[in-house]
C-alpha positions in Angstrom: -194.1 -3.2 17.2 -196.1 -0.4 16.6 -195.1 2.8 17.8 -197.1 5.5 19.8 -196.5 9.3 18.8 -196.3 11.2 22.5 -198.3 14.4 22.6 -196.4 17.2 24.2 -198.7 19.4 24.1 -201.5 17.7 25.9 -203.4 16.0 22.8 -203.6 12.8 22.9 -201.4 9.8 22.3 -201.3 8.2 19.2 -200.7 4.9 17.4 -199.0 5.3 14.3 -200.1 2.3 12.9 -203.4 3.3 13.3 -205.3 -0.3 12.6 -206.8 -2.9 14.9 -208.3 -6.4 15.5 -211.1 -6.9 13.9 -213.8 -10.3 13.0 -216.3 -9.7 10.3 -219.0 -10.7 10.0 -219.0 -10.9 14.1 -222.7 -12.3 14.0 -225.3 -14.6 12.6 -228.4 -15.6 13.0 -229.1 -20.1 12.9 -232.4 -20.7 12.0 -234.1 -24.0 12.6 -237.7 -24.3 11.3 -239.4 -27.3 12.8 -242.5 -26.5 11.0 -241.3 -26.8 7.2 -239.6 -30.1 8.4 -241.4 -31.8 11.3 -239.8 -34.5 12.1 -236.2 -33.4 11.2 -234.0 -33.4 14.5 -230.8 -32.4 13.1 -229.4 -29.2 11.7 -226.2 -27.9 10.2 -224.9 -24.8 9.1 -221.4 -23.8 7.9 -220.9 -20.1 8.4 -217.3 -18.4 7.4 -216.1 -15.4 9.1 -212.9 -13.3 8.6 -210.7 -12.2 11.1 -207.4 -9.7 10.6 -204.7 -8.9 12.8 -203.7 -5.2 11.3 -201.9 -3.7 14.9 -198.3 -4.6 13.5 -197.7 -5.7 17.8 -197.1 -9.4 17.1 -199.1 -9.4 20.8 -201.3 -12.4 19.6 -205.5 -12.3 19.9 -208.0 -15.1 20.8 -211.4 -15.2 19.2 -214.3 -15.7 21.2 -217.7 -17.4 20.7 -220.8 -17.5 22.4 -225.0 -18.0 21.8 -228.5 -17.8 22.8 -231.0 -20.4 23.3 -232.7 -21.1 20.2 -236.3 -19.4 20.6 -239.4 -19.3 18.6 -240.8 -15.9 19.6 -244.0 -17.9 21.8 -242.0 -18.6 25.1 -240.4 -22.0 23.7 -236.6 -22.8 23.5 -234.3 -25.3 22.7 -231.3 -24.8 25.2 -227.8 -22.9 23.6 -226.1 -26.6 25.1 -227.8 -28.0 21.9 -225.9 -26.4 19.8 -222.1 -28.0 19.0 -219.5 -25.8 17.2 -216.5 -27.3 15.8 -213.7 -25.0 13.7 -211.0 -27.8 12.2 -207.2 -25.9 12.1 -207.8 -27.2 8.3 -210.6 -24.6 8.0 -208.1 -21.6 9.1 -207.1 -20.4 6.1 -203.9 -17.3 5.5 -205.2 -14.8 3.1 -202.1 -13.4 3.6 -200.0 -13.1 6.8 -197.4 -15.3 9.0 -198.6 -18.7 11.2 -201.6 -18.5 11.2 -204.3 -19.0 15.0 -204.8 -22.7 16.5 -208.0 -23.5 16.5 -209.4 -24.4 20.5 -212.5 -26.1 19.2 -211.2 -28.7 16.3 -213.7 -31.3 18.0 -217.7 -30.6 18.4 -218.2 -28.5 21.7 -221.7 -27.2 23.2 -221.8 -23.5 23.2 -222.6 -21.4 25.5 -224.5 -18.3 26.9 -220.8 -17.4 28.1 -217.6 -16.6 25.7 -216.2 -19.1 24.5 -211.9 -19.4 23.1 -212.6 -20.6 19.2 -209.2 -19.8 18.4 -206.1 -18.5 19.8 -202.9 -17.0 17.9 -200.1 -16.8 20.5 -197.5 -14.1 20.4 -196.0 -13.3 17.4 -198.4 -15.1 15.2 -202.0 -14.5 13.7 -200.4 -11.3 12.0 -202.4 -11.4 9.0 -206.4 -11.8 7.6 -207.2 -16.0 7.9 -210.5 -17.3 6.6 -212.2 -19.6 9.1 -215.1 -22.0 8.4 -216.8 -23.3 11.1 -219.3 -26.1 11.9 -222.7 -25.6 13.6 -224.9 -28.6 14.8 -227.9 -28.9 16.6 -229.8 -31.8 17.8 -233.3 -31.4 18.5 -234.9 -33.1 21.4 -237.9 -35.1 20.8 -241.2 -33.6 21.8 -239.9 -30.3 20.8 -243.4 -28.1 20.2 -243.4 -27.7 16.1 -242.1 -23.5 15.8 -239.1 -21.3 13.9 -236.6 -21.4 15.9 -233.5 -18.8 16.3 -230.4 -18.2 18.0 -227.9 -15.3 17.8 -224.3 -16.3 17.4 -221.5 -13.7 18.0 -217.7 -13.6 17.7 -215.7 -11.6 19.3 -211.5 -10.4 18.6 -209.7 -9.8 21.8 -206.0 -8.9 21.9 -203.6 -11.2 24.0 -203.3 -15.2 24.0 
């Protein structure tokens, strides 16, 4: 546990530990240029992010996902449903800490404009910095008008399972 130095004198409170949740990076940009490669309806990327579980409270964390629609800047999208993200519990690595998270997405799942649980460490686990790799596919519809298409990913630490 972390403890919390009481003000008396009407300051505020203050964690001693002094460190916090964090994902980095906690965005990225997917990219699918339909121009450069008519014809190609499939896309993959394989980003890695870090996440690290500094607060010393054991109180576990979930990491959250979540996109846009894919747009080209001229009023054509391809919907955020397109895109499937998988993380495999294989791809959560310890740099150093205890058990590390469980992934909640180890099979392809559509994203959404809404978060998302990508992975989840219950209490008293996920102390620690863990690599994750995930997965990123898109499947582009047929008829699709020829464009540069982008959508925003973003991750997002929370504290508590």
């Amino acid at each position: 546990m972390c403890p919390t130095a009481v003000s008396g004198g009407g300051g505020s409170d203050v964690n001693l530990c002094g460190y916090s949740l964090m994902v980095s990076p906690s965005a990225f940009v997917l990219t699918a240029d339909l121009i450069s490669n008519p014809g190609q309806s499939n896309f993959l990327w394989v980003p890695s992010w870090r996440t690290t579980d500094a607060t010393g409270t054991g109180s576990g964390w979930h990491l959250n996902v979540r996109a846009t629609d894919f747009t080209d800047g001229v009023g054509n999208t391809i919907p955020v449903g397109d895109i499937r993200m998988a993380l495999p519990n294989l791809s959560i690595v310890t740099v150093a800490g205890n058990q590390k998270p469980v992934s909640q997405m180890t099979t392809p799942t559509a994203l959404s404009t809404l978060d998302q649980m990508l992975a989840l460490a219950s209490p008293a686990t996920g102390m620690g910095t863990y690599d994750m790799t995930g997965a990123l596919a898109l499947s582009v519809s047929p008829g699709t008008p020829p464009g540069v298409y982008s959508s925003f990913v973003t991750l997002t630490i929370l504290a508590g399972p």
